[in-house]
C-alpha positions as CSV (number, residue, x, y, z in Angstrom):
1,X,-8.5,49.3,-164.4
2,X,-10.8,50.3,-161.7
3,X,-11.7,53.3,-160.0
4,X,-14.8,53.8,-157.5
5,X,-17.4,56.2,-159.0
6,X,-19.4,58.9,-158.3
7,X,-23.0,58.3,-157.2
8,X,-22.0,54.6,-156.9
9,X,-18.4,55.1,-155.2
10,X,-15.7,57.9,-155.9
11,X,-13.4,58.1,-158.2
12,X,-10.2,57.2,-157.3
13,X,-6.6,58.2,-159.8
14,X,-3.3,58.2,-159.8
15,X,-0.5,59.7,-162.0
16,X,2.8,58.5,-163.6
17,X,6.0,59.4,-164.1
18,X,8.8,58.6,-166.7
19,X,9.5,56.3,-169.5
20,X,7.9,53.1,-167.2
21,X,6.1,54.5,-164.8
22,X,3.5,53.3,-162.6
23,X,0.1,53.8,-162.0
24,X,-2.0,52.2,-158.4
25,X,-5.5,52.5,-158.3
26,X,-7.8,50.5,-156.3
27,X,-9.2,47.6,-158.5
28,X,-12.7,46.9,-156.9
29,X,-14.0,49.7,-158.9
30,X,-14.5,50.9,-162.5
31,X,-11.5,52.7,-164.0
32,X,-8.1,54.0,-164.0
33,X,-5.9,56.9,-164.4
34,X,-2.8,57.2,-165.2
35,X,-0.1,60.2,-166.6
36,X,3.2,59.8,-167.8
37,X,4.4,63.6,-165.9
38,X,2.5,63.6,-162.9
39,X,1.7,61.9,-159.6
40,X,-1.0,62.0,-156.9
41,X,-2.7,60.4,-154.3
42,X,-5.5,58.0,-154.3
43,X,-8.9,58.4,-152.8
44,X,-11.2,55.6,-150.9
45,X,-14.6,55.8,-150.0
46,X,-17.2,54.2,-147.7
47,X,-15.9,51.0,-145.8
48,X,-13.7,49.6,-148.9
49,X,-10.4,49.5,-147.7
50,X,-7.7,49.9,-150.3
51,X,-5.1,47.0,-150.8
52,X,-1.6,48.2,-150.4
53,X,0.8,49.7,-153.2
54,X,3.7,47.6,-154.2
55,X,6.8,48.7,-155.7
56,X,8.0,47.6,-158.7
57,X,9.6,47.8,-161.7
58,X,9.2,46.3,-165.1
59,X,12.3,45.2,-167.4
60,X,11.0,45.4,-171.5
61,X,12.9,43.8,-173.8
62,X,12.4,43.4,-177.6
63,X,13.7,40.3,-179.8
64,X,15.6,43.5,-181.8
65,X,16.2,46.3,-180.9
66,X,15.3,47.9,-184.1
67,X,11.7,46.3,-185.0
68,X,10.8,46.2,-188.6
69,X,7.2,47.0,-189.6
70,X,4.9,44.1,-190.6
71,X,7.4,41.1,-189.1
72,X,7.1,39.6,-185.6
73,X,8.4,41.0,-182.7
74,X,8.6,39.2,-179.6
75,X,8.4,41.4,-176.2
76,X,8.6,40.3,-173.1
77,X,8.1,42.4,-169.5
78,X,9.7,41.2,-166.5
79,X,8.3,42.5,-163.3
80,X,9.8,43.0,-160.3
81,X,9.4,43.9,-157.0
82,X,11.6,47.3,-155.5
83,X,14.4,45.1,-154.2
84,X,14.9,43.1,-158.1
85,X,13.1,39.9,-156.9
86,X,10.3,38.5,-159.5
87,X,6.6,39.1,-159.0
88,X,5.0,35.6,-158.4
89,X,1.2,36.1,-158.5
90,X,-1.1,38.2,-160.4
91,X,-4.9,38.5,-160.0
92,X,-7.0,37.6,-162.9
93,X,-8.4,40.9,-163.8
94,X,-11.3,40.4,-166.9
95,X,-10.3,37.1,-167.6
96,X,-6.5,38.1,-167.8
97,X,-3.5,38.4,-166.4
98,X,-2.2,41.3,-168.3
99,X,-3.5,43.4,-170.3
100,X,-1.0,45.2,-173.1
101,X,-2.6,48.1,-174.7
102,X,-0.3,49.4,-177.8
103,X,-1.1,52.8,-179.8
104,X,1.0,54.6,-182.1
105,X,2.2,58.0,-181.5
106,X,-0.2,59.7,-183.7
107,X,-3.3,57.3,-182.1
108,X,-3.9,55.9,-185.6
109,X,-3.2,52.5,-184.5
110,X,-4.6,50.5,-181.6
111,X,-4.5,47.2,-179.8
112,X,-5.3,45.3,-177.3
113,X,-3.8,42.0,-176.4
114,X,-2.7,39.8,-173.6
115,X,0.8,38.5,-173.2
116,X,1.0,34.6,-171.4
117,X,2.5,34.6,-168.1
118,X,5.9,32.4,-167.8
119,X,6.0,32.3,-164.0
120,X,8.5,34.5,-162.3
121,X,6.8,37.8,-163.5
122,X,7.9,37.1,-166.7
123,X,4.8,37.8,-169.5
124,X,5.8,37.7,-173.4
125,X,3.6,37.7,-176.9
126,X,4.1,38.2,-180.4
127,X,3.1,40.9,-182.4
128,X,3.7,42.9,-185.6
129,X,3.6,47.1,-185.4
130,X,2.0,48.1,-189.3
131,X,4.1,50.8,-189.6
132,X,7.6,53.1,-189.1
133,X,7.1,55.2,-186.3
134,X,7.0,55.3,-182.2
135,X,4.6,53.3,-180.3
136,X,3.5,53.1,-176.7
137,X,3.0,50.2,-175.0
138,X,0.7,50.4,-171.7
139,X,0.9,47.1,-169.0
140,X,-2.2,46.8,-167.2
141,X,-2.1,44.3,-164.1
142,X,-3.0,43.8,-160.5
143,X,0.0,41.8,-158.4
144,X,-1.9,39.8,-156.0
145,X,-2.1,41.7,-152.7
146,X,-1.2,44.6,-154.2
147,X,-3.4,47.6,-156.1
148,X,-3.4,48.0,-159.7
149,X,-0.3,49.0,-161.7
150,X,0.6,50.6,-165.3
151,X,3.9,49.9,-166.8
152,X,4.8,51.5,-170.0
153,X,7.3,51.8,-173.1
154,X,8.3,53.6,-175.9
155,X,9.6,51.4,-179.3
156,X,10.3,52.7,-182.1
157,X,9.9,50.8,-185.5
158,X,11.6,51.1,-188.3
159,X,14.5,53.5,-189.1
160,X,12.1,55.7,-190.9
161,X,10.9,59.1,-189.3
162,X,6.7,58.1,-190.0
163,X,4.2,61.0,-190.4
164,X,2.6,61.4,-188.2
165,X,-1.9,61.4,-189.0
166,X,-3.6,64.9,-187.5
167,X,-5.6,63.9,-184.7
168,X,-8.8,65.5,-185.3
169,X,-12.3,65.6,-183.0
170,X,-15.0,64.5,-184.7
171,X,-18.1,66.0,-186.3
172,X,-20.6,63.1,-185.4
173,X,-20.2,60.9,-182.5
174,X,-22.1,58.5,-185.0
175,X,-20.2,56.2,-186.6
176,X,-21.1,52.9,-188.4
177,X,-19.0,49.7,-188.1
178,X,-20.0,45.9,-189.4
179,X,-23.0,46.9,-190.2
180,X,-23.8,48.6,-186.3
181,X,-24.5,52.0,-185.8
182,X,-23.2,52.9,-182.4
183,X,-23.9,56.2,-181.1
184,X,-21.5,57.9,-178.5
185,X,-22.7,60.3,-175.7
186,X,-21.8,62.2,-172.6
187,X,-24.0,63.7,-169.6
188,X,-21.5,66.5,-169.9
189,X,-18.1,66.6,-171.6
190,X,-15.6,68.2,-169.0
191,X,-12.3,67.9,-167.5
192,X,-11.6,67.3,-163.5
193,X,-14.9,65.8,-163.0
194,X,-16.5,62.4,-163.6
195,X,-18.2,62.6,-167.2
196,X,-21.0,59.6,-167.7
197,X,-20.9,58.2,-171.2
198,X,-23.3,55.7,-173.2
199,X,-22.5,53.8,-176.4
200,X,-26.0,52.7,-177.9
201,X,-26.0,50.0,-180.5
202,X,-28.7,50.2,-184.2
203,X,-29.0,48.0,-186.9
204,X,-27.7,50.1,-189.7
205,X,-29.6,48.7,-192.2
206,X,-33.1,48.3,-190.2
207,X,-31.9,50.8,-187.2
208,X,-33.0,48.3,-185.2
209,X,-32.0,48.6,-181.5
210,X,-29.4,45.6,-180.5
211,X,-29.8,44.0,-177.9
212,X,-27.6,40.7,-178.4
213,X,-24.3,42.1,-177.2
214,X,-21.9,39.4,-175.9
215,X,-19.3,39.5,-173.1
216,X,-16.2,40.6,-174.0
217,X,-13.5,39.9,-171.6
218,X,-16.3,39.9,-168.9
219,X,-17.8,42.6,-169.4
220,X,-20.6,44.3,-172.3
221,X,-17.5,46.4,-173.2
222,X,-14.1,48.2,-172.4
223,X,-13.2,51.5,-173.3
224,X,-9.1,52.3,-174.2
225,X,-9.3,56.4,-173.6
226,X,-5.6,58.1,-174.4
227,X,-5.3,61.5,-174.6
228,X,-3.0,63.3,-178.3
229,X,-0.4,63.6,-176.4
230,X,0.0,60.2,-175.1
231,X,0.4,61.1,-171.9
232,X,-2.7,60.4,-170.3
233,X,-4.6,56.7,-170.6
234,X,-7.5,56.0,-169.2
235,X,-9.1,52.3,-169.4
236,X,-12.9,51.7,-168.5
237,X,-15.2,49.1,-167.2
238,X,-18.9,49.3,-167.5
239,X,-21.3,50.4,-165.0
240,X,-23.4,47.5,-165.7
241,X,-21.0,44.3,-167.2
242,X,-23.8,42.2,-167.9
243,X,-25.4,44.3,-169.8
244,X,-26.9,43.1,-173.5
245,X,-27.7,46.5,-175.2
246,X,-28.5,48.7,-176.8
247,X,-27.2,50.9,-174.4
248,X,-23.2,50.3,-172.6
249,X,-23.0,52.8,-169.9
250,X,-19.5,53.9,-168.7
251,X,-18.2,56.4,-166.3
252,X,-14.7,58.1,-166.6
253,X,-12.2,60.9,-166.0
254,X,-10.8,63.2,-168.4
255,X,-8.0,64.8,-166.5
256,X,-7.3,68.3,-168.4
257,X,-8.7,69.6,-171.1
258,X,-7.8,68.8,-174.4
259,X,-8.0,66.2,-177.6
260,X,-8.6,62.6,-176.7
261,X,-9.3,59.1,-178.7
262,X,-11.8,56.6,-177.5
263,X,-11.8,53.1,-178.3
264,X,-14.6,51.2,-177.7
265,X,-14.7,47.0,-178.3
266,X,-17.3,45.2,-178.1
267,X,-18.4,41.8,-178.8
268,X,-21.4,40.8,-180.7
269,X,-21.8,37.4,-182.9
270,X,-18.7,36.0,-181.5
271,X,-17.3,38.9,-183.4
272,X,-15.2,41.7,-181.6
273,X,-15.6,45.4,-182.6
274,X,-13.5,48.2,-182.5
275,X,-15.4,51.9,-182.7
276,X,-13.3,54.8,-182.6
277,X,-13.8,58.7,-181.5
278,X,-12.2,61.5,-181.3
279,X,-13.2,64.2,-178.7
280,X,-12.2,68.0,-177.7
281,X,-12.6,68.4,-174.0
282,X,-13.7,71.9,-172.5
């Protein structure tokens, strides 16, 4: 999830192709990259020296093949090295393993969880999908020696063709959730270049600045970025993880122009947030 950043590293991408692609980036930094129709180099900087790319493959599998919304589904993802032999060891990356982001195909729905690891490369969970439709599920992990990978998958639930919700930019970047007003911001909004972004944290009953953010996963915050057409996902790290408030500083990549959600979470009262916004890029 990590790429080096401008001004304190350089950013550093790669993009994917097909139905499970993957994604390498170099994990001592910040953020990643990836694409689901594209693919491109990475870049290093200073005296870090990149750990190699491993090739692999990842094996999804469903406990039906037709999920239902609103019941359990198990999933499971095998991973595997180029030549079909299991992945043994994977670094802990923010206090996980894996991470599994899953988004509908209109963005209206987002998670965030983290499948157990069986041993062998084998990681499963449980989890419901709300509603009929196509989701995308993202695998986010770093196989020890190796640099960071993204895995992903198409389900589709239900036999029902869903609606699919407009996916709008907002008006405000202001939006209030349990009682916080977070504010979103950006040095510049832009495509192809690194874009600096700050959520800042109010009271929204005394507009009080908050300053008792807790770690979440390690960090003050992670930020989920996917772009409407569900080709491009983006996950963040902080500039400053230890950071309390009001203010969670992020740097990223947006890498065309174009309509993209954010999610931030964030953790604050042992209680995990999830803010949502919708942006146009120039």
């Amino acid at each position: 999830m990590i790429l080096k950043l401008l001004g304190s590293g350089l950013l550093s991408m790669a993009f994917l192709s097909g139905c499970t692609a993957t994604q390498t980036v170099d994990h001592n930094q910040h953020n990643a990259v990836s694409s689901g129709n594209e693919q491109g180099e990475h870049a290093g900087h200073g005296t870090t020296t990149p750990a190699p790319s491993m090739d692999i493959k990842s094996i999804w599998k469903l406990s039906t093949d037709k999920p239902e919304p609103n019941q359990k589904s198990n999933i499971s993802i095998q991973i595997d090295d180029s030549k079909g032999a299991p992945v043994e060891k994977f670094d802990v990356n923010h206090e996980k393993q894996l991470h599994l982001i899953l988004v509908s195909k209109d963005l209206s729905y987002f998670d965030h969880i983290h499948p157990e690891y069986m041993g062998k490369g084998l990681f499963e969970i449980s989890t419901m999908f709300p509603k009929n439709g196509e989701y995308k599920l993202i695998a986010d992990f770093i196989p020890t020696g190796s640099q960071q990978k993204t895995e992903n998958h198409w389900v589709q639930v239900g036999n029902e063709k869903a609606a699919l919700e407009p996916i709008i930019p907002d008006t405000s970047l202001t939006k209030t959730v349990d009682n916080k007003e977070v504010t979103l911001q950006f040095d510049k909004l832009q495509a192809g270049k690194e874009v600096q972004m700050n959520f800042s944290f109010k009271d929204s009953k005394t507009q009080a600045p908050i300053t008792n953010l807790q770690p979440y996963l390690g960090a003050v915050g992670h930020v989920v970025i996917i772009s409407s057409d569900v080709e491009h996902y983006i996950h963040n790290h902080p500039l400053e993880e230890k950071a309390t408030g009001p203010d969670a500083k992020f740097a990223t990549f947006f890498p065309k122009s174009g309509v993209y959600k954010i999610w931030g979470q964030f953790q604050q009262n042992s209680q995990v947030i999830i803010v949502p916004f919708v942006v146009q890029v120039p």
